[in-house]
C-alpha positions in Angstrom: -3.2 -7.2 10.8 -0.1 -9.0 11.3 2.7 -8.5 9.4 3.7 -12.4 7.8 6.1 -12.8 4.9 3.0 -14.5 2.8 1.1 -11.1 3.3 4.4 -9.5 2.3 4.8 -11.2 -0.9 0.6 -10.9 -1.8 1.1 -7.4 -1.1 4.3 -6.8 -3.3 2.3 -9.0 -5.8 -0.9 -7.0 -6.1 2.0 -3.7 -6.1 3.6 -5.1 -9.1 0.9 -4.8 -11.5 2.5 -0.5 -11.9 0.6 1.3 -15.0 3.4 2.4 -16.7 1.7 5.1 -19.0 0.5 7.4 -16.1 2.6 10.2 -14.6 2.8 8.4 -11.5 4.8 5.5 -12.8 7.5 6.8 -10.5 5.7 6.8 -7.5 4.5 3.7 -8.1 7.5 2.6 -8.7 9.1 3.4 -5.1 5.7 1.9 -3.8 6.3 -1.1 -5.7 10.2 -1.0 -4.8 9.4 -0.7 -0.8 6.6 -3.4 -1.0 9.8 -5.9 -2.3 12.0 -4.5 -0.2 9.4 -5.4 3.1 8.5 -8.8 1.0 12.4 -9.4 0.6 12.9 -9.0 4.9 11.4 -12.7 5.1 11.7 -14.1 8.5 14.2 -10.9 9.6 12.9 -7.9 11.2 11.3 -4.9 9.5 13.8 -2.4 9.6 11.3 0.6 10.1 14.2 3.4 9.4 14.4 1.5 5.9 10.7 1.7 4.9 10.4 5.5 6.0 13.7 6.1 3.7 12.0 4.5 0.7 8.7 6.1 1.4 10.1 9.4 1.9 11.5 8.1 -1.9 8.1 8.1 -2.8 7.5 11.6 -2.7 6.1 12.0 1.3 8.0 14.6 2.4 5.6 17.2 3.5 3.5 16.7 7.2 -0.4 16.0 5.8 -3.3 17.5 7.4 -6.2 15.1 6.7 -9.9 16.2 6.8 -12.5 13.5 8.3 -13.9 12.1 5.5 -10.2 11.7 4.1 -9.0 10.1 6.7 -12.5 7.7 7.4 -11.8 7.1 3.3 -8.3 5.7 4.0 -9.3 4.0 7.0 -12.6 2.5 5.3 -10.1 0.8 2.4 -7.6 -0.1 5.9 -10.7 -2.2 7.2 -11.2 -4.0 3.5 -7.5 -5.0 3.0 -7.2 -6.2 6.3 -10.0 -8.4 6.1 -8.9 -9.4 2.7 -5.7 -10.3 3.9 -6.7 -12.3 6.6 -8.9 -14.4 3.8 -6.0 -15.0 1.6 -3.4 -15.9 4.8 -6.0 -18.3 5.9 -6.5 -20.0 2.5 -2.7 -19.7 2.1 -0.7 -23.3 1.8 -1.4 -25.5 4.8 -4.2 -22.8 5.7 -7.5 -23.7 6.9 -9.4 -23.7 3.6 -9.2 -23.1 0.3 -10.5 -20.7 -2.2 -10.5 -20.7 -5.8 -8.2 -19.5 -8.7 -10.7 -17.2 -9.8 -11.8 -16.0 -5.7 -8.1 -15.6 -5.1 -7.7 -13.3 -8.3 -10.7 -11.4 -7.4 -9.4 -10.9 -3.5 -6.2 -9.7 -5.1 -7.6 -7.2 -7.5 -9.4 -6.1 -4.5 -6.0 -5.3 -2.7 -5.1 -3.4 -5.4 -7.4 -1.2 -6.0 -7.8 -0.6 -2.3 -4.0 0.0 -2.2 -4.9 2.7 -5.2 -7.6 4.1 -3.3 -6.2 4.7 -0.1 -2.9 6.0 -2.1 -4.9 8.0 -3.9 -6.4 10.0 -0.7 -2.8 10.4 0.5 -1.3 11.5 -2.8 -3.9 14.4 -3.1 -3.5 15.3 0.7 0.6 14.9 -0.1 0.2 17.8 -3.1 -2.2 20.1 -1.0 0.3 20.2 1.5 3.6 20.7 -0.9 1.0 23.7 -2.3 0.7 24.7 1.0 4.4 25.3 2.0 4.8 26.6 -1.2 2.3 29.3 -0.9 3.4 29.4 3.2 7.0 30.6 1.2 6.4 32.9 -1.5 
């Protein structure tokens, strides 16, 4: 997928909708903060040492072993928001069609919950690993 300012913004866009009444409010949070902060680059160049600072914000601190079906799960949901993004940059201003209010809505709540999934995978695989080197310390 190629990185474009419009899929910057949708992506900060679909990250902005945080449920604020979880216990993960914070983490998405720093999600949400790091997808304005690559939305905010515009036409400058991603500073990669940036994004790993406000990842590593986000609670990733720990190296994550990821069994098979973890890591097909992640790259299953990589596929979908991919192809999801490529429909909404190609119906984007200017773009080569068009889709409607209510398709465009629907692609986005896609994105998010794709986003949630895959985030999901690497949030569990992020706290099996912190119990890990925990138990690795005792």
């Amino acid at each position: 997928m190629n990185s474009t300012p419009q899929a910057a913004r949708a992506a900060a866009k679909a990250g902005s909708y945080v449920d604020t009444s979880s216990d993960t409010s914070r983490r998405d949070s720093a999600y949400a903060d790091a997808l304005q902060a690559i939305a905010g680059h515009g036409a400058q160049p991603l500073d990669i040492h940036d994004i790993c600072r406000l990842r590593r914000a986000g609670g990733f601190t720990d190296d994550l072993a990821l069994t098979e079906s973890e890591a097909q799960a992640i790259n299953t949901r990589l596929y979908g928001l991919s192809a999801i993004s490529a429909l909404l940059m190609g119906a984007d201003d200017g773009g080569s069609y068009k889709l409607s209010k209510w398709l465009q809505g629907g692609l986005h709540s896609a994105l998010y919950a794709l986003t949630e999934d895959a985030q999901g995978v690497l949030h569990r695989a992020n706290e099996k690993a912190a119990e890990g080197q925990k138990g690795g310390a005792a």
